[in-house]
C-alpha positions as CSV (number, residue, x, y, z in Angstrom):
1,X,-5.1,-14.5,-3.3
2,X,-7.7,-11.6,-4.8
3,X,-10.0,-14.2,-4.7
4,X,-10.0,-15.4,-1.4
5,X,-9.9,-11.8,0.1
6,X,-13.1,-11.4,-1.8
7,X,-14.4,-13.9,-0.6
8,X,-13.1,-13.1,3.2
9,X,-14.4,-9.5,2.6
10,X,-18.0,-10.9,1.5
11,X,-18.3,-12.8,4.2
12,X,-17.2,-10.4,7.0
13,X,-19.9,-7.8,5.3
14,X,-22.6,-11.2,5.3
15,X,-21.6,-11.6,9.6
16,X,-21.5,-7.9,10.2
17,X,-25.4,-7.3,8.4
18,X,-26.6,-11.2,10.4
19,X,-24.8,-9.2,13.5
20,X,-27.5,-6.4,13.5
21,X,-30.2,-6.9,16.3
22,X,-33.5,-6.5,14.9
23,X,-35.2,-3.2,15.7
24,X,-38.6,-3.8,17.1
25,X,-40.9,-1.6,18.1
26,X,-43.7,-2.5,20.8
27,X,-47.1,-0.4,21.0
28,X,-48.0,0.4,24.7
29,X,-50.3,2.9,25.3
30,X,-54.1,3.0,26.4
31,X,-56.6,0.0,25.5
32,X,-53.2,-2.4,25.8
33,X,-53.8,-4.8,28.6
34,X,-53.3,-8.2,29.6
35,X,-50.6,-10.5,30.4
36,X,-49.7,-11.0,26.5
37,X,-48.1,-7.2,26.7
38,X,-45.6,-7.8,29.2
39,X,-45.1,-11.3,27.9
40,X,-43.6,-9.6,24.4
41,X,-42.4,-7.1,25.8
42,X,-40.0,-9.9,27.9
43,X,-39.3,-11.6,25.0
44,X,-38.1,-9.0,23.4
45,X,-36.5,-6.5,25.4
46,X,-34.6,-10.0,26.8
47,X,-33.3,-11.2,23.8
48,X,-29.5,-10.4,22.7
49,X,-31.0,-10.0,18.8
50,X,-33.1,-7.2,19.4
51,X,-33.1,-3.4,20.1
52,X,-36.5,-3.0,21.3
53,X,-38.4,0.7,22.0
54,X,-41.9,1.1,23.7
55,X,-44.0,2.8,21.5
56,X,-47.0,5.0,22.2
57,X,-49.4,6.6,20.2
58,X,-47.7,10.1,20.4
59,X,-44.4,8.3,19.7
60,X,-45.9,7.1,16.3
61,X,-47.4,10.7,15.5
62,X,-44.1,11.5,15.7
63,X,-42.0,9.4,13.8
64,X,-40.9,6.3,15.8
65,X,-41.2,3.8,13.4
66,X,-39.2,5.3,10.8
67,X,-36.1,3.1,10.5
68,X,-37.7,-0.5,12.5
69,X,-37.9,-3.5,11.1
70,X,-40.9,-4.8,13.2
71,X,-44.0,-3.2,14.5
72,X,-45.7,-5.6,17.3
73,X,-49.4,-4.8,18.2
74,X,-50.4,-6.5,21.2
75,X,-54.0,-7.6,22.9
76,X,-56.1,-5.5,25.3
77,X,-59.1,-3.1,23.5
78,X,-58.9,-2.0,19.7
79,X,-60.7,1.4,20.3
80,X,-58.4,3.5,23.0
81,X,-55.2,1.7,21.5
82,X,-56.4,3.3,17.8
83,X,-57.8,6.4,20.0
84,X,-54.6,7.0,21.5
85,X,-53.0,7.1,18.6
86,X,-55.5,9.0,16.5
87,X,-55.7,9.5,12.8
88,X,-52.7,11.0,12.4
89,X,-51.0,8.1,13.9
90,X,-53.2,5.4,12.1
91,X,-52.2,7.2,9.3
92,X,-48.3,6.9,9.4
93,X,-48.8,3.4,11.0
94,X,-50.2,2.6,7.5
95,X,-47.7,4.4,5.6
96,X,-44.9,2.5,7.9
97,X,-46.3,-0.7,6.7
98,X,-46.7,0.7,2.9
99,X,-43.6,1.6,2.8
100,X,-42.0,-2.1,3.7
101,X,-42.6,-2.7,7.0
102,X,-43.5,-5.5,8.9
103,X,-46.7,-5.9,11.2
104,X,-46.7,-8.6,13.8
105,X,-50.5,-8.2,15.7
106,X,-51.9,-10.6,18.6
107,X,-55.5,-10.5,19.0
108,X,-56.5,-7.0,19.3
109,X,-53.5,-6.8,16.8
110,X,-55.8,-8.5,14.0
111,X,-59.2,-6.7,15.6
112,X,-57.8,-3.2,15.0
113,X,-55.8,-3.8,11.6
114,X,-60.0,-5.2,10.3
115,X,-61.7,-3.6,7.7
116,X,-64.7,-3.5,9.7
117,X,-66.2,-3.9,12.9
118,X,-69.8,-2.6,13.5
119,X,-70.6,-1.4,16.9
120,X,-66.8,-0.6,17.7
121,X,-64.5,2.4,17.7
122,X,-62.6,2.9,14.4
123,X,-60.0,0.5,12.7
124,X,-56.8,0.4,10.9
125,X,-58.8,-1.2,7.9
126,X,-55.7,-2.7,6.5
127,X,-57.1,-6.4,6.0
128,X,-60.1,-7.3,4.3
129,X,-61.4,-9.0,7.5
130,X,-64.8,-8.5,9.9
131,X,-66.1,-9.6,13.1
132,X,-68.6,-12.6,12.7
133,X,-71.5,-11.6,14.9
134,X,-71.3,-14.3,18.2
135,X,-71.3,-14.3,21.7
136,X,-68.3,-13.3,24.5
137,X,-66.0,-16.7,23.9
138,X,-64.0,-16.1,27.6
139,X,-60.4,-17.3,28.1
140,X,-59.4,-20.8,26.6
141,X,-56.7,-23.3,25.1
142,X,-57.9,-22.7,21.9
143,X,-57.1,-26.0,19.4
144,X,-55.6,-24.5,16.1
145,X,-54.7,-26.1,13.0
146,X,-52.2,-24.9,10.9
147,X,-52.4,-25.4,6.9
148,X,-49.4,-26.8,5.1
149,X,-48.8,-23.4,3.5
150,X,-48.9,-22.2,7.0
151,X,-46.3,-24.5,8.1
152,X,-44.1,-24.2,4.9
153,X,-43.9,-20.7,5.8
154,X,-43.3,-20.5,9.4
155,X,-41.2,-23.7,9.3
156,X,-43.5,-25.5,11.4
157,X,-43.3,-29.6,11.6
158,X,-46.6,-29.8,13.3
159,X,-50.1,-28.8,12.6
160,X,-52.3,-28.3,15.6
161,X,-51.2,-26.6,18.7
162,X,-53.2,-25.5,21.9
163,X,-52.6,-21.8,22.2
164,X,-53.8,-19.3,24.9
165,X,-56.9,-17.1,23.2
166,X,-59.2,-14.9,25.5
167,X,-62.0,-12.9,23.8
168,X,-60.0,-12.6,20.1
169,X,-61.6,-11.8,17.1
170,X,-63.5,-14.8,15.1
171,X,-63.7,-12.8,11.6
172,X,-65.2,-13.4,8.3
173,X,-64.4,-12.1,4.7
174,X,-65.5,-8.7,4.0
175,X,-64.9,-6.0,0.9
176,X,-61.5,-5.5,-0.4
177,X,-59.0,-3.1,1.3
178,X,-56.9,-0.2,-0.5
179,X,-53.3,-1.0,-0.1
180,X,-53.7,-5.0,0.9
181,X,-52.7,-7.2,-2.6
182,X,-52.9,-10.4,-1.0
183,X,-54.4,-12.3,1.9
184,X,-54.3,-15.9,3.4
185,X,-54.8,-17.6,5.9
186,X,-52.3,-19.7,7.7
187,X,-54.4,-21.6,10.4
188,X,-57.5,-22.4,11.3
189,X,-59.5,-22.7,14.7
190,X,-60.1,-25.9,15.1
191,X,-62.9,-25.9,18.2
192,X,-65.7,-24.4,19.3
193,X,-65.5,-22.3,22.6
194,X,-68.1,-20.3,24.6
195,X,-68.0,-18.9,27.6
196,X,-71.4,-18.9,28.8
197,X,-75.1,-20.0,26.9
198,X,-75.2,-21.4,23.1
199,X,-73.0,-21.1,20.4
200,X,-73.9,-18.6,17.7
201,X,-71.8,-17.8,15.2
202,X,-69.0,-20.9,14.7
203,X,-65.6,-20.3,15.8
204,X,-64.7,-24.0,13.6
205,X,-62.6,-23.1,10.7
206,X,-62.3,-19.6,10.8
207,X,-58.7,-17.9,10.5
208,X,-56.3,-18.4,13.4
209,X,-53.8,-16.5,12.2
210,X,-53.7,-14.9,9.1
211,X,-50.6,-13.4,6.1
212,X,-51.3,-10.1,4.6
213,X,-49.1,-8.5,1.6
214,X,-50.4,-4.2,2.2
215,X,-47.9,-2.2,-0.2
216,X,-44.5,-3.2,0.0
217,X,-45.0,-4.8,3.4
218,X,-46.6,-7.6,5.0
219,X,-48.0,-8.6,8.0
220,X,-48.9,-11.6,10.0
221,X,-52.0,-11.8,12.6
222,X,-53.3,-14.0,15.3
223,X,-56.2,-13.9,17.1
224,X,-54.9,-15.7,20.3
225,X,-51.6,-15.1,22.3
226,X,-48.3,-17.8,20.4
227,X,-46.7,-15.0,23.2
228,X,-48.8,-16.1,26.4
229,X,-46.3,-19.3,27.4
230,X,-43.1,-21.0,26.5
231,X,-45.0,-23.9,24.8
232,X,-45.9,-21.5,21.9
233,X,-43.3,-18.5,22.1
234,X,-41.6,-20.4,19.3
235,X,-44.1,-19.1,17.2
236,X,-43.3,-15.9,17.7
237,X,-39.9,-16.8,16.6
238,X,-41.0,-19.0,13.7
239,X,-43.3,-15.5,12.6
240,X,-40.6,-13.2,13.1
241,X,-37.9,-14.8,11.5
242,X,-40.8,-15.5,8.4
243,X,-41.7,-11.6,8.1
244,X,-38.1,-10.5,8.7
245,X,-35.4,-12.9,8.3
246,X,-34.3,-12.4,11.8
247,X,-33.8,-15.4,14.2
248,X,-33.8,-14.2,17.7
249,X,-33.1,-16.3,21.0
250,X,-35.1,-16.4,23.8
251,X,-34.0,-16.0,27.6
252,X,-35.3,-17.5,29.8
253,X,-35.4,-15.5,33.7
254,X,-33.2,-17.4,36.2
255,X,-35.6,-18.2,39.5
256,X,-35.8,-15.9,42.0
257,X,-34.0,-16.6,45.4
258,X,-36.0,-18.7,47.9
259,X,-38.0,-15.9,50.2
260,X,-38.2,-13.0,47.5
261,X,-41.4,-10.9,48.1
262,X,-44.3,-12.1,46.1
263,X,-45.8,-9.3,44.0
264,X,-48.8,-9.7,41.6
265,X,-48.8,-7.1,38.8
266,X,-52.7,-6.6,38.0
267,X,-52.8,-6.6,34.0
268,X,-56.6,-6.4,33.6
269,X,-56.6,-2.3,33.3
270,X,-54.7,-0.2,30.6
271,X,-51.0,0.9,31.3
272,X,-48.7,2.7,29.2
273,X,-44.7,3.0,28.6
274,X,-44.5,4.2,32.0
275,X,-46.2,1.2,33.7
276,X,-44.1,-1.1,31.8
277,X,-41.2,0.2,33.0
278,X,-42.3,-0.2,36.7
279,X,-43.2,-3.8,36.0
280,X,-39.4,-4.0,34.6
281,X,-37.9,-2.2,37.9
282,X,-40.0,-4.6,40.1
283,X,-38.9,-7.8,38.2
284,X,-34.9,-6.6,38.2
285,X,-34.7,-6.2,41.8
286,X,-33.7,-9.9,43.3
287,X,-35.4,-9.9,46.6
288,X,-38.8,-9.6,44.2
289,X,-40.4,-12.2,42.4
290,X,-43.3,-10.0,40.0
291,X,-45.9,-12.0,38.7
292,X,-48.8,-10.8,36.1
293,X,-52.4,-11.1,37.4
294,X,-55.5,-11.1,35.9
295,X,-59.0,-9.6,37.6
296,X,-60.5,-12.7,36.9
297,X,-57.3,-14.9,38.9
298,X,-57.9,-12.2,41.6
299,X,-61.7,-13.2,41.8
300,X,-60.6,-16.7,42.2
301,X,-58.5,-16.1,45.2
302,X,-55.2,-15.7,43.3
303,X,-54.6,-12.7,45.9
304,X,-53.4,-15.1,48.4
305,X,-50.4,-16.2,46.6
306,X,-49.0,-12.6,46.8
307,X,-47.6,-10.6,49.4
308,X,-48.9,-7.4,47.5
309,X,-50.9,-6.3,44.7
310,X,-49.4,-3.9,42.3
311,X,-52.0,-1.8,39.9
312,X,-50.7,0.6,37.8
């Protein structure tokens, strides 16, 4: 009888702790842009297993991270994202990490978190990573190929998979970094993309994503968007639940009702906490179907397709 109430009690303590969402914190604030921001900020604010909170740079100067169990950087331009955070906030985003937490960066996620990256605005410097010197690569399906450490440890049963990149970093080795004890690579591009004249500097074989041990926490870096689409969102999952234990369900949005106004959300400029949250009101009303946009789909006549244009 004592044993089985043990064993009841154990168990209802094991359910209760699995029960906890995970709490997730998203950095939005300037130099974020793109579509890959609202796309994990979907993901996550959807799904029934997490508590998610915007971040900004003030936010981490004060404190915010304290107490989360996942820090998400997402893509747009390294400098004003570590600018609007400043020193002070690089600084306890370090000690966050230090201190056990986990790191989950999407291209500009790896650029800012490199140890060095001449010509740019300053980094995290919390991977012993660099910027090979090459030309603009432009927006792709970027073939990558996972290693079989890579796939042991995000419980992957595949190797390669086409994922969205646009403009990531293509990095190199560089000195050692204070703080980071181990680094490794988890996959590898396996292509070669320009956007315009030759290729200089190889993209083939350089880390796709990337596994980082920096004090008592770890991180894990792409430099594409696994976020961008449903075809690779499961790597998000695969990632989280491999740097947190947490599994968490994606939710997909229902359609929108036949005749709902057609509004393009422009993603090519900065927004911050505040523009997210108007891209959230826009997609919870039902007689309006929001849609990212890019500058570039806008050049290309993608205006059509909308009955407005929303920039924030």
């Amino acid at each position: 009888m004592k044993r089985s109430l043990l064993l009841f009690i154990v168990s209802s303590v094991g359910a209760a702790f699995a029960a906890e969402p995970l709490k997730a914190a998203l950095y939005v604030d300037d130099g974020c842009r793109g579509s890959g921001v609202i796309r994990w900020a979907e993901m996550l604010r959807d799904s029934p297993d997490v508590d998610l909170q915007l971040v900004s740079g003030a936010d981490i100067r004060g404190g915010a991270l304290e107490g989360k169990d996942l820090l998400v950087m997402p893509g747009g331009w390294g400098g004003p994202q570590y600018e609007a955070m400043g020193d002070e906030g690089a600084a306890k985003l370090k000690a966050y990490v230090a201190g056990g937490g986990r790191y989950f960066g999407t291209c500009c996620g790896l650029a800012i978190a490199l140890n060095e990256e001449p010509g740019f605005a300053k980094r995290l410097k919390m991977v012993p990573l660099k910027r090979k010197e090459g030309p603009v690569r432009g927006g792709f399906t970027a073939t990558v190929k996972f290693t079989r450490r890579g796939r042991e440890w995000l419980g992957l049963t595949r190797a390669e998979w086409g994922i969205r990149y646009h403009n990531g970093p293509i990095v190199e080795p560089t000195d050692p970094v204070p703080g980071c004890t181990a680094l490794e690579t988890l996959a590898t591009m396996n292509c070669e993309l320009a956007q315009k004249g030759p290729v200089v500097g190889a993209m083939y074989g350089t880390p796709a994503a990337v596994r980082a041990a920096y004090g008592k926490g770890e991180m894990l870096a792409f430099n594409c968007h696994p976020e961008m689409f449903p075809c690779t969102q499961s790597l998000v999952v695969a990632g989280i639940r491999a740097l947190t234990g947490h599994t968490i369900r994606l939710v997909p949005q229902p359609l929108k009702p036949r005749g709902a106004e057609r509004v393009g959300y422009f993603t090519t400029r900065s927004f911050d906490k505040t523009s997210l949250e108007e891209y959230f009101r826009l997609r919870a009303d039902p007689a309006i179907d929001v849609v990212p946009v890019t500058q570039g789909e806008l050049d290309e006549g993608a205006a059509q397709r909308f009955d407005r244009i929303v920039k924030p």
